[in-house]
C-alpha positions as CSV (number, residue, x, y, z in Angstrom):
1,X,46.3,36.1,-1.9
2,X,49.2,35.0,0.4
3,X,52.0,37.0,1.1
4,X,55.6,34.8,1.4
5,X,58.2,37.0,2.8
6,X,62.1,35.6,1.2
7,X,64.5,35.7,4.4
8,X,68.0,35.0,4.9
9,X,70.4,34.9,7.5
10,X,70.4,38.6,7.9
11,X,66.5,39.1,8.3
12,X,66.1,36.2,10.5
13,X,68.2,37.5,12.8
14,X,66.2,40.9,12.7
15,X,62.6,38.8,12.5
16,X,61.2,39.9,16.0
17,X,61.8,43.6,14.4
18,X,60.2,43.5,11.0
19,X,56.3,44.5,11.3
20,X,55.0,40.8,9.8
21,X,51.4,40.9,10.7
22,X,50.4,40.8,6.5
23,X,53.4,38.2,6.3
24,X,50.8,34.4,6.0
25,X,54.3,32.3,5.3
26,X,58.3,32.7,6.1
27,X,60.5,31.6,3.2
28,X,64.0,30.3,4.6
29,X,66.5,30.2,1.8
30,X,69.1,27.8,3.3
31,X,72.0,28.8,0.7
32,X,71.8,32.6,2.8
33,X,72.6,31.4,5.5
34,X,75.5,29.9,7.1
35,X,76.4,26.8,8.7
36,X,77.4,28.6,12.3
37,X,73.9,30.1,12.4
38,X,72.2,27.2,10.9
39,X,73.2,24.8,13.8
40,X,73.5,27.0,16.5
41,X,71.6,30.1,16.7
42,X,68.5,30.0,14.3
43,X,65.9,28.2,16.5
44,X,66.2,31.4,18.9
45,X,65.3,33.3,16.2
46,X,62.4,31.3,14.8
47,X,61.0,31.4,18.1
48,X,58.9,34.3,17.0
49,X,57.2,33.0,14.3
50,X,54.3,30.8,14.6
51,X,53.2,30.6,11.0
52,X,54.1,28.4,7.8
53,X,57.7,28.1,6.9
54,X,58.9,27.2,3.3
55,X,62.6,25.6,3.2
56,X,64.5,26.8,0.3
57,X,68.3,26.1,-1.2
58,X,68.6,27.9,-4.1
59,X,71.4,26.3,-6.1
60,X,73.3,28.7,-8.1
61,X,72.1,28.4,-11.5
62,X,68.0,29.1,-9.8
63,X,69.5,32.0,-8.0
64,X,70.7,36.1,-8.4
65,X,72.2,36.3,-4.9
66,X,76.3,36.3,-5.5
67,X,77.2,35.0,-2.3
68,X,75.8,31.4,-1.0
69,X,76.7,28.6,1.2
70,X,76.7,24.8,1.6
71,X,75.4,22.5,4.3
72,X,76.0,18.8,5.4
73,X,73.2,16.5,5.4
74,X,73.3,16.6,9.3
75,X,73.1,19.9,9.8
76,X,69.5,19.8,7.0
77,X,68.4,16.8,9.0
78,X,68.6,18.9,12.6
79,X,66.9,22.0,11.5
80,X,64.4,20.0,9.4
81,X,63.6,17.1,11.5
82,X,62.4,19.9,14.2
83,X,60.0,21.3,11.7
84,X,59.1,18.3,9.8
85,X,55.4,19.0,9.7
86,X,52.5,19.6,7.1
87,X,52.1,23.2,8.3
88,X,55.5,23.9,6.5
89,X,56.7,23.3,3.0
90,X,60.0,22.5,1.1
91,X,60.7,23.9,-2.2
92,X,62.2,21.1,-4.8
93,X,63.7,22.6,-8.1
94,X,62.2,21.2,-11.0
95,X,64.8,21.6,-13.5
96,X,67.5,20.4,-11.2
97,X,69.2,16.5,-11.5
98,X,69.8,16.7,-7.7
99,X,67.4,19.2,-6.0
100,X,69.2,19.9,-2.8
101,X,66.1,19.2,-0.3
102,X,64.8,16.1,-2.8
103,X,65.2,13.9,0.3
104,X,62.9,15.4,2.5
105,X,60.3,15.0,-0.2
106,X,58.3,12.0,1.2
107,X,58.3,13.4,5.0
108,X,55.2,15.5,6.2
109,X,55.9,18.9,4.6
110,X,53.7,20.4,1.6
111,X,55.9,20.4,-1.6
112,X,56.4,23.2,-3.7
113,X,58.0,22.6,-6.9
114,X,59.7,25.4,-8.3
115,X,61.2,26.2,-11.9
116,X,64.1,29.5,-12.6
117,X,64.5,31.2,-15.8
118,X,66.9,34.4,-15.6
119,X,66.5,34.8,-19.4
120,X,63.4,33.9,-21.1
121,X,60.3,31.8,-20.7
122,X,59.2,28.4,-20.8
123,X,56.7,26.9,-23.4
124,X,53.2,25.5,-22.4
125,X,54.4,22.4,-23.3
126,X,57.6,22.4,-21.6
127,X,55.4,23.8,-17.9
128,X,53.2,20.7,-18.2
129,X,56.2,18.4,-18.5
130,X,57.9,19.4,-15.5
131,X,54.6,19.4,-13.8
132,X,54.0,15.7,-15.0
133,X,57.6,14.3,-13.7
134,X,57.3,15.7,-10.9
135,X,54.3,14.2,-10.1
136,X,55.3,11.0,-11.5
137,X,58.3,10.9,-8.9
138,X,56.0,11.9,-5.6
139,X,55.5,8.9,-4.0
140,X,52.7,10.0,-1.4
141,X,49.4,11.9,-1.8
142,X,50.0,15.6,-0.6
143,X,49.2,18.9,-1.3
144,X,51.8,20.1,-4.2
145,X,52.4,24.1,-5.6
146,X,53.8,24.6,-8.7
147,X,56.3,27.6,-8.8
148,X,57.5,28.9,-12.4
149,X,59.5,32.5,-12.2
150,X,60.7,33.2,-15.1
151,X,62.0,36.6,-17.2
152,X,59.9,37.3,-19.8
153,X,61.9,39.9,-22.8
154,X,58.9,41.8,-23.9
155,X,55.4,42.1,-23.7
156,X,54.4,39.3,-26.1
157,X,56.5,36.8,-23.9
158,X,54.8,38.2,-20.5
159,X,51.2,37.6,-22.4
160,X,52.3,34.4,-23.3
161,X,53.6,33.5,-19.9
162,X,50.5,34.5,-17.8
163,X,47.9,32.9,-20.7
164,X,50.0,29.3,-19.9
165,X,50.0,29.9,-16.2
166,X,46.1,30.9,-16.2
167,X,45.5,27.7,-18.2
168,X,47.6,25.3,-15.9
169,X,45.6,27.2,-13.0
170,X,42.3,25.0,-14.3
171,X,44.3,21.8,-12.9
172,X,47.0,22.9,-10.4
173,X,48.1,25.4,-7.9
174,X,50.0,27.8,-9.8
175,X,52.5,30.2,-8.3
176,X,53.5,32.3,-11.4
177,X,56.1,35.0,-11.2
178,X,57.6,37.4,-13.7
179,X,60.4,38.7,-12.9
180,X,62.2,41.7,-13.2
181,X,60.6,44.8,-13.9
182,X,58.3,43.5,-16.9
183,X,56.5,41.2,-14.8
184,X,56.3,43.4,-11.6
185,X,52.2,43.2,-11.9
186,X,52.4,39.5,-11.4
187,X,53.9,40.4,-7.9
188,X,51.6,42.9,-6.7
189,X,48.2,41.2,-7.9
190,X,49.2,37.7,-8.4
191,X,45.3,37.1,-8.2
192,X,44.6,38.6,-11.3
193,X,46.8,36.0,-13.2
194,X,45.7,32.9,-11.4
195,X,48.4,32.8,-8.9
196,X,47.3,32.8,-5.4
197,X,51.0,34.2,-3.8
198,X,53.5,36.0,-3.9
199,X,56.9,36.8,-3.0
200,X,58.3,40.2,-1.3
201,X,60.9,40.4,1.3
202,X,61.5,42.0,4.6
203,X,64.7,44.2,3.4
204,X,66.5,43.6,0.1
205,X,65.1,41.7,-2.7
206,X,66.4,38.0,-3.3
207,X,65.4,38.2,-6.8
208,X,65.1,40.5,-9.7
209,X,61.5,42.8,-8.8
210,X,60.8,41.9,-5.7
211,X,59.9,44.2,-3.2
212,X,59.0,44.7,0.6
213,X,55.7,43.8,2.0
214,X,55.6,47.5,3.0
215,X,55.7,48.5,-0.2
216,X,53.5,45.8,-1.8
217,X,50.4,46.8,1.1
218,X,50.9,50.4,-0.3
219,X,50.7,49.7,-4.0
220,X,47.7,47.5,-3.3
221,X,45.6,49.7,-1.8
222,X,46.4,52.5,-4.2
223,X,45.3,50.1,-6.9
224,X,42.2,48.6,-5.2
């Protein structure tokens, strides 16, 4: 299992104080931070960190976080240009007409290509279609994670949601999250549903059930 730590503005700037030796990749959500720091500052910061780095802009209907911000296509070019590289990934929304990092999808950076439900799940059917187009509109051969973090209302949808996930796991990578507090198994032992990641955060959570890596290394080893 690999252990993504979400990080805006506000961690990155603390990066160098977090303990991150269980941390194997850095998510950058792009829409938490702004433009000053974007351009300016946030390549002192990264300095630190010598692992993977996924590039996220969460749009607003695929996010929880109230405040967000916009960024030229110059600014995205600078910072990504410098990182353009097959050790780092970019995160393209599935279920999005215009994913905001779509046009960095044929440079050298692994694809992850997520899916959001804040209020249900998504049927079997429904996963392999999104998984199908976006296949269909990758134009090179490269490695390609399929996110779906949905909210599942009860138990039967959770079962439901995992048996899909376990049964696209036989073709694809498969990041499956549940969030909220329902799904909170699928965070701490993603492994046991298929689902070689997960998400946690360094401070406060960027999305309903998420929790620190702290407190995901304690749970863990209570449960192994």
């Amino acid at each position: 299992m690999k252990i993504i730590a979400t990080c805006g503005e506000k961690e990155i700037k603390k990066l160098s104080m977090f303990d991150t030796r269980m941390v194997d990749i850095l998510e950058l959500r792009l829409d938490l931070v702004s433009g000053k720091f974007l351009q300016k500052k946030i390549h002192d910061f990264l300095e630190v960190w010598n692992k993977p780095i996924i590039f996220t802009y969460r749009q607003a209907e695929d996010s929880n976080q109230k405040k967000s911000y916009a960024h030229d296509r110059k600014a995205l070019d600078t910072l990504l240009q410098f990182y353009n590289s097959s050790q780092h990934f970019i995160d393209i929304e599935m279920d999005q007409k215009q994913p905001a990092l779509k046009a960095y999808e044929s440079e050298r950076f692994r694809l992850i290509c997520s899916y959001h439900d804040f209020h249900g799940i998504l049927s079997l059917k429904k996963m392999k279609n999104y998984i199908e187009k976006s296949l269909n509109e990758i134009k090179e051969s490269k490695e390609v994670l399929f996110k779906f973090a949905v909210s599942p209302q009860n138990a039967k949808q959770l079962a439901k949601f995992l048996e899909y996930s376990r049964e696209l796991a036989h073709f694809h990578q498969i990041i499956a999250i549940a969030m909220g507090e329902l799904g909170v198994m699928t965070r701490i032992f993603p492994d046991t549903y298929a689902s070689g990641y997960t998400y946690c955060t360094l401070s406060k959570a960027k999305a309903p059930g998420q929790m620190t890596v702290e407190t995901l290394q304690r749970i863990r080893k209570i449960g192994s």
